[in-house]
MDAnalysis code that builds the backbone (N, CA, C; Angstrom):
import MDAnalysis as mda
import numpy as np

u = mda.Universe.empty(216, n_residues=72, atom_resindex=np.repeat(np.arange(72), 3), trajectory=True)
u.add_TopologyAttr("name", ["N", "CA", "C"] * 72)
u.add_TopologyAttr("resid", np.arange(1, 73))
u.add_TopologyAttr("resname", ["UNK", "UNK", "UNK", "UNK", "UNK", "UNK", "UNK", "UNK", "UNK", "UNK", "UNK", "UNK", "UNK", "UNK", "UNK", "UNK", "UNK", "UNK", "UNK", "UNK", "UNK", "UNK", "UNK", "UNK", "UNK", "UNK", "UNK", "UNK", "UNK", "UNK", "UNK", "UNK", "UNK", "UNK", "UNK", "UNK", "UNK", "UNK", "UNK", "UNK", "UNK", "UNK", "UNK", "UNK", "UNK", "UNK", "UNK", "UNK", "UNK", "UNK", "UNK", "UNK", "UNK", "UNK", "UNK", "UNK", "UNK", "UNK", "UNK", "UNK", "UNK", "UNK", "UNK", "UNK", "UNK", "UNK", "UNK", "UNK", "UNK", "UNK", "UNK", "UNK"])
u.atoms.positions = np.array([
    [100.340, 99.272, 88.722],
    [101.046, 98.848, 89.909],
    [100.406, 97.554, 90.406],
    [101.144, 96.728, 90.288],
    [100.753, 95.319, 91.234],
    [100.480, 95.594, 92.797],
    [99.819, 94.274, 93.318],
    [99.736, 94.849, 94.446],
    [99.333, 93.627, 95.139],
    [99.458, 93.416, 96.685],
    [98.897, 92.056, 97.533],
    [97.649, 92.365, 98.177],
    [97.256, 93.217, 98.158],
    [96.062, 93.601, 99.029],
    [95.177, 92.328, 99.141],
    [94.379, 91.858, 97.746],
    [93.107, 90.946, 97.745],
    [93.807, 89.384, 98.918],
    [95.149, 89.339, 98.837],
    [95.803, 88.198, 99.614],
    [96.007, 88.695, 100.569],
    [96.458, 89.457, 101.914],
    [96.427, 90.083, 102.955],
    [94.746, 90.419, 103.348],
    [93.624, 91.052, 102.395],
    [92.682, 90.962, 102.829],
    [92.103, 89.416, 103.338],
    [92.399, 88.479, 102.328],
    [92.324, 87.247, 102.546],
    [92.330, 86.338, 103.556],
    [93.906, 86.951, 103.819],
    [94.172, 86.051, 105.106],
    [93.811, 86.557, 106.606],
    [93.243, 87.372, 106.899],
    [92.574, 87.948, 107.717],
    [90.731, 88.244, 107.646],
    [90.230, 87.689, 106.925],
    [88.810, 87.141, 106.851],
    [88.274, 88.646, 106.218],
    [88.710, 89.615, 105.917],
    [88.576, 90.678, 106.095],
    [87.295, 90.982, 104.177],
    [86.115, 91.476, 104.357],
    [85.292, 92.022, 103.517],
    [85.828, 92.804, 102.094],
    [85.477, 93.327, 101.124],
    [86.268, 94.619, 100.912],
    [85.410, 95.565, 101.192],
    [84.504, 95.641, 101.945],
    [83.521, 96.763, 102.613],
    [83.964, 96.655, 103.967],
    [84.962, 95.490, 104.938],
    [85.454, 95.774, 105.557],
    [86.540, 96.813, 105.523],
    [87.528, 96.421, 104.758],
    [89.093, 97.089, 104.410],
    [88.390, 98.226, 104.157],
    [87.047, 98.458, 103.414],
    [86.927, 99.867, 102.571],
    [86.742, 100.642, 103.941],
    [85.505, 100.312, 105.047],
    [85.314, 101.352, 106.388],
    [86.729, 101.239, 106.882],
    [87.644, 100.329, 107.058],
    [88.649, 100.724, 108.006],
    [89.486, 102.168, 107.421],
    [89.826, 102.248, 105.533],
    [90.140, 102.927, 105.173],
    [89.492, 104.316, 104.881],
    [88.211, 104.252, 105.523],
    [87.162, 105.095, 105.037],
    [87.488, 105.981, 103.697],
    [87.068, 104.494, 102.412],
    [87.065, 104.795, 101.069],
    [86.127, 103.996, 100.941],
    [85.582, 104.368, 99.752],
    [84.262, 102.996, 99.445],
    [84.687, 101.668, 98.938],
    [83.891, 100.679, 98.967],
    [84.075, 99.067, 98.087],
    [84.524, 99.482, 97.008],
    [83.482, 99.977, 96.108],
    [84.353, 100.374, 94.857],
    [85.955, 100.788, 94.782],
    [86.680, 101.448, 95.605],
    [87.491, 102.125, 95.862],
    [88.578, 100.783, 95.864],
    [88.388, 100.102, 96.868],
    [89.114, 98.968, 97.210],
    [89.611, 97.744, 96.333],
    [87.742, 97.474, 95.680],
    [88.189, 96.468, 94.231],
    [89.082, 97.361, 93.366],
    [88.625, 98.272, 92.722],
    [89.930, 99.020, 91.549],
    [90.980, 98.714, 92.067],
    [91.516, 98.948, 93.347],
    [92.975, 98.615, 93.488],
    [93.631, 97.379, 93.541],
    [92.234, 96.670, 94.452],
    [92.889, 95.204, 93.669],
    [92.921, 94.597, 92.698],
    [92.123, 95.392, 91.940],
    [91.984, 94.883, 90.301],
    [92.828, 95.522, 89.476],
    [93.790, 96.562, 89.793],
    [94.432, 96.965, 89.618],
    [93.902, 98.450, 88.555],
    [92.677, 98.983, 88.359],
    [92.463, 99.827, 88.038],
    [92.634, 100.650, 88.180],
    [93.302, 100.920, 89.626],
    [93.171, 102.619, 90.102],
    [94.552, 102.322, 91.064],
    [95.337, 102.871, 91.088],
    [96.840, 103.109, 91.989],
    [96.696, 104.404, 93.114],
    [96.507, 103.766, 94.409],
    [95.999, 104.741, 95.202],
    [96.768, 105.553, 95.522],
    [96.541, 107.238, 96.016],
    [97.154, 108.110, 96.352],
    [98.406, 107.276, 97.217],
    [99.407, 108.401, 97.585],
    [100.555, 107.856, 98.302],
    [100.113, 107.682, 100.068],
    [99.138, 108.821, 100.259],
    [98.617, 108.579, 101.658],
    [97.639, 107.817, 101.843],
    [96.868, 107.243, 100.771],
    [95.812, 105.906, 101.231],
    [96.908, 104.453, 100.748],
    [98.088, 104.537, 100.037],
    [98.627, 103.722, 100.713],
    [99.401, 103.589, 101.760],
    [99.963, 104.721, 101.956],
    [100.901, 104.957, 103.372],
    [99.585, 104.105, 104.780],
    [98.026, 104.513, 104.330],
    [97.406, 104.347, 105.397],
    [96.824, 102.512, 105.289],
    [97.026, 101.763, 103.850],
    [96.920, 100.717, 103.663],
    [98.350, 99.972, 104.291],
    [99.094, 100.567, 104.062],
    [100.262, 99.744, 105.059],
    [100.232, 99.911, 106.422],
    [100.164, 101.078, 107.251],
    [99.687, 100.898, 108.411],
    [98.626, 100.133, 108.722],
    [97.829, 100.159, 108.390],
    [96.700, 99.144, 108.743],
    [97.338, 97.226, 108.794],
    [97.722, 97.235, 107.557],
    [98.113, 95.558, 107.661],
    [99.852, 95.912, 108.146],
    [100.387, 96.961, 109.303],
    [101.452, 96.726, 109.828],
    [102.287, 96.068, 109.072],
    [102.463, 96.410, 107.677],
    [103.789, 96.178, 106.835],
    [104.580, 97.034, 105.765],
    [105.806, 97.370, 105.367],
    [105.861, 98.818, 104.531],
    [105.186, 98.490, 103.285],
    [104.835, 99.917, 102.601],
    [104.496, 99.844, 101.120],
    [104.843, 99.077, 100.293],
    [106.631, 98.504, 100.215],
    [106.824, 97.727, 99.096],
    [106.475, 96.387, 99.362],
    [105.850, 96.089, 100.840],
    [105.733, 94.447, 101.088],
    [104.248, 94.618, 100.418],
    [103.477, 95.494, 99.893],
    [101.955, 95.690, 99.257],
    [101.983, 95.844, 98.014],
    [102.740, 96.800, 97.759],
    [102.493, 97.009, 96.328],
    [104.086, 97.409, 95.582],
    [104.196, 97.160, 94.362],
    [105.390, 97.164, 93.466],
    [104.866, 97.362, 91.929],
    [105.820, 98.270, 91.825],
    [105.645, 98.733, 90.225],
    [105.626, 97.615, 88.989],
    [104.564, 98.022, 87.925],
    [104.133, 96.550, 87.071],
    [105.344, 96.537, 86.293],
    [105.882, 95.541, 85.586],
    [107.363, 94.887, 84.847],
    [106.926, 95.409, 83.244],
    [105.831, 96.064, 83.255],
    [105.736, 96.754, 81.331],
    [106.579, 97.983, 80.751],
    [106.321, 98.064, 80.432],
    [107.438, 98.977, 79.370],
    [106.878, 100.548, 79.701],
    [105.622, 100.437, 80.420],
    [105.664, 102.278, 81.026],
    [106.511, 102.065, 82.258],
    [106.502, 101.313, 83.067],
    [107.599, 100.541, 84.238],
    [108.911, 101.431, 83.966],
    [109.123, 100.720, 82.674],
    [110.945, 100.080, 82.388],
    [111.406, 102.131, 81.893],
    [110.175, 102.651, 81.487],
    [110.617, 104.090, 80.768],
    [110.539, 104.815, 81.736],
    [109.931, 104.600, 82.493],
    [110.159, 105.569, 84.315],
    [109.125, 106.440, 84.376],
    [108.075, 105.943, 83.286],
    [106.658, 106.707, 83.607],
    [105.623, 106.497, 84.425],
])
């Protein structure tokens, strides 16, 4: 899953040990997702969009590969 996080963290000066206490998840936690390693539960993103006050799909969107396109 793609995702805007590292650019929304960005533009708000924001750490990823910041974003990580606001979400109370760790740094580690935060890079994987922006690195795209790890696709967070549906309620730590439900709680990543509340936080930057925008819905889920303005954050994150499903990647354009072929597990994508097969509906896996």
């Amino acid at each position: 899953m793609k995702n805007r996080l590292k650019v929304l963290r960005a533009e708000r000066d924001w750490t990823q040990a910041h974003l990580a206490d606001a979400l109370d998840v760790s740094r580690q936690t935060v890079n994987a997702i922006e690195t795209g390693k790890y696709d967070p539960s549906l309620p730590l993103a439900f709680r990543i969009a509340r936080l930057f006050g925008l819905p889920i799909e303005a954050i994150f969107e499903a990647d354009d590969g072929p597990r994508a396109a097969a509906g896996a």
